[in-house]
Every structure is written in structure tokens, then in C-alpha cells.
C-alpha positions, -999 to +999 in steps of 0.1 A: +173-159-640+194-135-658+226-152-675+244-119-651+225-132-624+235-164-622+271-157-629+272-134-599+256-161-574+282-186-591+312-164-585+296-156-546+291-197-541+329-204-551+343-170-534+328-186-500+339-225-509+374-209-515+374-190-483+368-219-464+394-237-481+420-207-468+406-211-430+411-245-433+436-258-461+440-297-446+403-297-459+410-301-495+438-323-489+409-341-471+388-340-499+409-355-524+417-383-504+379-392-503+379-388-537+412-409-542+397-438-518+364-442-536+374-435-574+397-465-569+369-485-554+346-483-586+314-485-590+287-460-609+298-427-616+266-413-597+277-442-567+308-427-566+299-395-565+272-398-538+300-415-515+322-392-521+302-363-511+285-383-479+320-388-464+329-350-475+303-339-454+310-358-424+348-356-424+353-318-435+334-285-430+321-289-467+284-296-471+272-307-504+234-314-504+231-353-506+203-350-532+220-342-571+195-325-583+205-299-556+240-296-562+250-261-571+270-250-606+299-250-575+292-281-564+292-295-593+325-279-604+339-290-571+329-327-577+343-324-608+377-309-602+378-335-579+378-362-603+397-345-631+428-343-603+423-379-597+422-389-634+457-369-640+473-388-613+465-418-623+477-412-655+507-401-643+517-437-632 
């Protein structure tokens, strides 16, 4: 796929994530909680990852395919914004 290509159906994937997250803006609120709860529980980086996006698809309108090899670029930018935010507020206290 054309480096163009791919940059397009990038930009498409997080136009539509970030729409949904303007329809319904207690969902990333949501999200980081998850990540919050299971980042403080441990474990694996890919454990924590795959709990994390199990419970994000059953408690919000976000599906991320269960399988990591079929994550998306904006999936995986998602998961890990998720865990960047969680690593700054932790090291803020």
C-alpha cells in the first residue's frame, strides 16, 4: 500500500474514533479509567493491554479487535495514548 494510502485510511480511522468520542464524551473518560484500573493491577504489558481493550469493548461503544495482530495504526495509537496519560499521572504524584 502506497505510504499516501495508508496515511489517508489512518487519518479516516481516527476522524471516525474521534467522532464517536464527540457523540459520546463520558466514553473516554470511560476508557481511561479502564486503563487506570488495570495499569495499577500489573501484569504483562500485552496482559494489560488485552484487559484493557476486553473491558473497553464491553463497557463503551469502542471496539478494538481482541486479536493484536489486528489492531489498527489507530488502535494502536489509542492504546497507547492511553498509557502515556496514565504514566504522566502517576508521575505527577
Amino acid at each position: 500500500m502506497s505510504s499516501e494510502m495508508q496515511k489517508h485510511r489512518v487519518i479516516n480511522e481516527l476522524r471516525a474514533f474521534i467522532k464517536k468520542l464527540l457523540q459520546n464524551p463520558q466514553t473516554l473518560e470511560q476508557a481511561l479509567d479502564i486503563a487506570r484500573r488495570h495499569y495499577h493491577e500489573g501484569g504483562t504489558s500485552e496482559e494489560v493491554t488485552l484487559r484493557i481493550v476486553e473491558e473497553i469493548n464491553s463497557m463503551t461503544s469502542i471496539h478494538i479487535p481482541d486479536d493484536p495482530k489486528e489492531f489498527s495504526e489507530a488502535d494502536v495509537l489509542f492504546l497507547e495514548l492511553l498509557k502515556e496519560v496514565v504514566d504522566e499521572e502517576k508521575a505527577l504524584y
